[in-house]
C-alpha positions as CSV (number, residue, x, y, z in Angstrom):
1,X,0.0,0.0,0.0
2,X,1.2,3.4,-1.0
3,X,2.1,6.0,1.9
4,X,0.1,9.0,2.2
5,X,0.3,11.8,4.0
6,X,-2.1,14.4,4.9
7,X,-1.0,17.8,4.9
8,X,-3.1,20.9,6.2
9,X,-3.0,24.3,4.0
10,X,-4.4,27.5,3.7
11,X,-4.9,27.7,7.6
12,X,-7.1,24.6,7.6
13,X,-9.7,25.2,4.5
14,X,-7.8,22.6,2.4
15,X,-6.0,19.1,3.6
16,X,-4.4,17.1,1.2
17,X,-3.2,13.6,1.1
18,X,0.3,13.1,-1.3
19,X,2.6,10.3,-1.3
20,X,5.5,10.0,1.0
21,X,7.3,9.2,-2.0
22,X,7.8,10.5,-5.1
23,X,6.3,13.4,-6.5
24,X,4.8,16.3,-3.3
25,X,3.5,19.6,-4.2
26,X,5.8,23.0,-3.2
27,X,4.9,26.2,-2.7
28,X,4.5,27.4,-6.5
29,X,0.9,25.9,-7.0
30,X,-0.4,27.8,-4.0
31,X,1.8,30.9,-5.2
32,X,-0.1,30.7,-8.0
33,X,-3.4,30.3,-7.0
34,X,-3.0,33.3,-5.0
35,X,-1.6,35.3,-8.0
36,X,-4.8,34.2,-10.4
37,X,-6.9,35.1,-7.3
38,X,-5.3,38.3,-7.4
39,X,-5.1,39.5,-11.0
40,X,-7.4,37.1,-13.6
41,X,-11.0,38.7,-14.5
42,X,-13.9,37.1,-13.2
43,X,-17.1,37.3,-14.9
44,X,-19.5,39.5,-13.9
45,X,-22.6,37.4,-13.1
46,X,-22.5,33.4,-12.7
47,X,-19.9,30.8,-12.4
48,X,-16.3,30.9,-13.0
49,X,-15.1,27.9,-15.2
50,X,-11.6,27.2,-14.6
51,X,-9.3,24.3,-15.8
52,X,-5.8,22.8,-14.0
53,X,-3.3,20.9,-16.7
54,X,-1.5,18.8,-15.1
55,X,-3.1,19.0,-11.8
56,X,-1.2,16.7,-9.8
57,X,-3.2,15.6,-6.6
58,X,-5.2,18.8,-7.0
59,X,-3.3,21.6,-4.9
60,X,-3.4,23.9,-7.4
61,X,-7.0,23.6,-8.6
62,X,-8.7,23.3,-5.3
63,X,-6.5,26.4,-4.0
64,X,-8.3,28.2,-6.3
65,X,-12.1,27.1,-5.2
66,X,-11.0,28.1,-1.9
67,X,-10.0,31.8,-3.0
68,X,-12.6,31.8,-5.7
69,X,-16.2,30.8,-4.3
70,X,-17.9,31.0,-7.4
71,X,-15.5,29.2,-9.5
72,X,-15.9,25.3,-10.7
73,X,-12.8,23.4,-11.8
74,X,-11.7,20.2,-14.3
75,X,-8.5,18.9,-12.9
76,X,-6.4,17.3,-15.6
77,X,-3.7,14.6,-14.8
78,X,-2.1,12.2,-16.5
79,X,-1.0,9.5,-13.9
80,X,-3.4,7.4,-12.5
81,X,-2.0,7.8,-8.4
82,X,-2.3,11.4,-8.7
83,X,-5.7,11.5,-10.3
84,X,-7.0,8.7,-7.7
85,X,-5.6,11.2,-4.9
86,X,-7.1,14.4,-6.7
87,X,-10.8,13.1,-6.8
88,X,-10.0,11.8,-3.1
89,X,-9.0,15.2,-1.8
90,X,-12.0,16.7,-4.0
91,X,-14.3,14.4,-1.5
92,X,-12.7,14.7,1.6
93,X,-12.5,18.8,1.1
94,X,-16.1,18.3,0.3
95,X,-15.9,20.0,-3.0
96,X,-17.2,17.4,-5.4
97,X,-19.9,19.6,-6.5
98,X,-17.5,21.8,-7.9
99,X,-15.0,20.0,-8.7
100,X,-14.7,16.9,-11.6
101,X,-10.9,15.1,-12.3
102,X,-10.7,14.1,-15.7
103,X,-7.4,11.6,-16.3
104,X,-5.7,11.9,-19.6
105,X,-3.0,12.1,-21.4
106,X,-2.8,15.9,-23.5
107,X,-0.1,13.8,-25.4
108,X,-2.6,12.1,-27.2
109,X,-5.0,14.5,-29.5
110,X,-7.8,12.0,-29.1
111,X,-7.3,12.1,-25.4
112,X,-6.8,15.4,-24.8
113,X,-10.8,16.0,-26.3
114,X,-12.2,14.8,-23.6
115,X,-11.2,18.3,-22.5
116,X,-13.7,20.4,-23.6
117,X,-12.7,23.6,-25.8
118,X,-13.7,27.1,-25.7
119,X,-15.2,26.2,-22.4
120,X,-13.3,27.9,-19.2
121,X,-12.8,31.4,-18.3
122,X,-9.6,30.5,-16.6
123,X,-6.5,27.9,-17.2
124,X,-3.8,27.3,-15.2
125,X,-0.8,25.3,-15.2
126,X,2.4,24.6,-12.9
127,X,3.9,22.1,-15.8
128,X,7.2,20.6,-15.6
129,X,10.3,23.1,-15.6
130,X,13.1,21.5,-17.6
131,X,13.1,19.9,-21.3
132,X,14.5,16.6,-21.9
133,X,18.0,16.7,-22.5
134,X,18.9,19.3,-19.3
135,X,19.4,18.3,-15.9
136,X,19.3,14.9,-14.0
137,X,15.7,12.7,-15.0
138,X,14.9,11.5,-11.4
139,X,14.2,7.6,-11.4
140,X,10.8,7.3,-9.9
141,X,8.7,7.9,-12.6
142,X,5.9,9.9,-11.3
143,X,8.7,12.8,-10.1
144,X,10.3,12.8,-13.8
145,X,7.1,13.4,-15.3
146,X,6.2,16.5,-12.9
147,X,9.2,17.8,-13.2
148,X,10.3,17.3,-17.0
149,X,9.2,17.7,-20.3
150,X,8.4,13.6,-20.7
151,X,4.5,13.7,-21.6
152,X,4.0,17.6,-21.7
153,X,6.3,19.5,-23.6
154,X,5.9,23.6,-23.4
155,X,4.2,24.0,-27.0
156,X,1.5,21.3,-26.2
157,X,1.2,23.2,-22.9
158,X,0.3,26.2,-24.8
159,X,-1.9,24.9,-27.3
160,X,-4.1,23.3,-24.6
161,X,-4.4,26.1,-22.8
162,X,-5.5,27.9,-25.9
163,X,-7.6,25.5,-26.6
164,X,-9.2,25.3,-23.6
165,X,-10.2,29.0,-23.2
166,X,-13.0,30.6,-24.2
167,X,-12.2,34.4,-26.2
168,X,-10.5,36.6,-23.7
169,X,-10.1,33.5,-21.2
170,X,-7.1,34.1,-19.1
171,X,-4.4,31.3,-18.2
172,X,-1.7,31.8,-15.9
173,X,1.8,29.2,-15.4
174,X,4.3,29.4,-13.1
175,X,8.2,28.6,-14.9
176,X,11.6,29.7,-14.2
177,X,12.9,32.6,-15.3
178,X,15.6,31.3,-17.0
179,X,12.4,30.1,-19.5
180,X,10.9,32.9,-19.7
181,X,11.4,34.5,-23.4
182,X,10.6,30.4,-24.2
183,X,7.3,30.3,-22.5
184,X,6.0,33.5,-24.1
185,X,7.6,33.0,-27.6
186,X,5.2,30.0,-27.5
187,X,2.0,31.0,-25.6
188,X,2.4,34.0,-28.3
189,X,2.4,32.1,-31.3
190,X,-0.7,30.1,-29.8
191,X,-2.4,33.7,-29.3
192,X,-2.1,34.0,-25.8
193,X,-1.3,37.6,-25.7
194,X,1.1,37.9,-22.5
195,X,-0.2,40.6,-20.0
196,X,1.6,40.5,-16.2
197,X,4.6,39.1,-15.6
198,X,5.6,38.3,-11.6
199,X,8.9,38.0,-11.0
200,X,9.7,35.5,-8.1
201,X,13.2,35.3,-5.7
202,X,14.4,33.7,-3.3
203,X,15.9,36.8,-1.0
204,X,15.4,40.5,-1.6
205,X,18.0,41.4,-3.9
206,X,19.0,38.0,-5.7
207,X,17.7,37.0,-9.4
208,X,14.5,35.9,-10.1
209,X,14.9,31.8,-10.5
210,X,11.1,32.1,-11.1
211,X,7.9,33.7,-12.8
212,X,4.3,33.5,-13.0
213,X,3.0,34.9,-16.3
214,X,-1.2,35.6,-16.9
215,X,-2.1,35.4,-20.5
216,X,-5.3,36.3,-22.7
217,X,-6.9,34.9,-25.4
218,X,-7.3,36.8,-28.5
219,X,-5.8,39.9,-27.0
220,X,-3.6,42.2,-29.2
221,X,0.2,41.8,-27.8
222,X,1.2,45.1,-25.8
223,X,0.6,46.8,-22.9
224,X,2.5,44.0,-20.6
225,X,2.7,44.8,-17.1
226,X,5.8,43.8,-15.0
227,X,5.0,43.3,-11.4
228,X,7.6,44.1,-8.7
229,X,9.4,41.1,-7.4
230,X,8.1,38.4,-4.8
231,X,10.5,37.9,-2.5
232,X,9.6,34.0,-0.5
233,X,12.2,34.6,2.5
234,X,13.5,37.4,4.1
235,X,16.9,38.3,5.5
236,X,17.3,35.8,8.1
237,X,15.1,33.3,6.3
238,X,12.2,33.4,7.8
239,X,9.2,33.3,4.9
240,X,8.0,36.4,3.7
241,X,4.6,37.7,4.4
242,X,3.7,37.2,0.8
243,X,4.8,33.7,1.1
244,X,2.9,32.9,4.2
245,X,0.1,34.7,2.7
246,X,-0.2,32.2,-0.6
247,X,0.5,29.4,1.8
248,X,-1.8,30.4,4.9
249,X,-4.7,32.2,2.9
């Protein structure tokens, strides 16, 4: 049997079970749940519709119900464990009215439309970080997928996400910075205008190793806003109160 742990977030409103082993969340899903929260466009009257690619065992997604009440969520993910634990966390957080796990692979075009297009207001994605070919492939299987490009390469990222949206939908991805002239080169050329850039460090004063970006649909390219930097710890390395604020709610 597979050991699970159950970990308690956003002071309480969410608790998640993840493996032991293998592949566990961080702190960019909630960091960007807290940044969508913060900067996507709702709609004016009636439900949100948001989608998670890649979804993992759901942190990101069901973040976002929490800081969202009106929104309702398809959580994507390819491997099996992960989906089993998302629609498990979806009932134990007692969110299965507004919540529905759908696992496939985006890979695979006749997979991937069991996704609905033109359907959500929102997309979001923390996808793996480093292409094939850079940087050590970790052995178990589950972590090598999360964290590189072995099922979901950056442009079938972006096309889903286009895909998904509905004209002027917003999706938002968290990357490293290192990527990020990559990641909008190819959300661009999928029509994702990019629109707020949020640089993230480690300490005030050192590089960004990170960014969340929020794109639109359909939106003429220009007018891009660059956010000041989040800074996670501060001097002594303590986190920072906009860390503890994506983490505690």
């Amino acid at each position: 049997m597979v050991s699970l742990t159950r970990d308690s977030i956003l002071r309480g409103a969410l608790v998640l079970e993840q493996p032991r082993c293998g592949y566990r969340f961080t702190a960019d899903p909630l960091l960007l749940a807290d940044f969508m929260s913060a900067h996507g466009r709702r709609p004016r009257a009636g439900p949100l519709s948001l989608c998670d690619l890649g979804a993992g065992c759901g942190v990101l997604g069901l973040a976002l119900l929490v800081r969202v009440p009106q929104a309702k969520l398809v959580a994507v993910e390819l491997q099996a464990r992960l989906a089993g634990l998302a629609r498990s966390n979806v009932l134990q957080n007692g969110l299965s009215e507004r919540a529905q796990v759908l696992e496939l692979d985006l890979a695979d075009p006749r997979q991937a439309r069991r996704l609905p297009g033109g359907r959500f207001d929102w997309a979001v994605s923390n996808p793996p970080f480093q292409p094939l070919g850079r940087g050590h492939v970790n052995p178990d299987a589950e972590a090598a997928i999360a964290r590189h490009e072995v099922r979901l390469p950056l442009a079938r990222l972006c096309a889903e996400l286009r895909r998904a949206l509905v004209p002027l939908g917003q999706a938002a991805v968290i990357y490293p910075a290192s990527r990020l002239d990559e990641l909008c080169t190819m959300a661009n050329r999928e029509k994702l205008a990019t629109r707020i850039v949020q640089p993230i460090a480690g300490r005030a004063g050192e590089p960004a190793n990170r960014v969340m970006v929020l794109f639109e649909k359909g939106r003429a390219p220009g007018g891009m806003k660059l956010l000041a930097p989040l800074v996670e710890h501060d001097a002594d390395g303590a986190p920072s109160a906009a860390l503890r604020h994506a983490t505690d709610g």
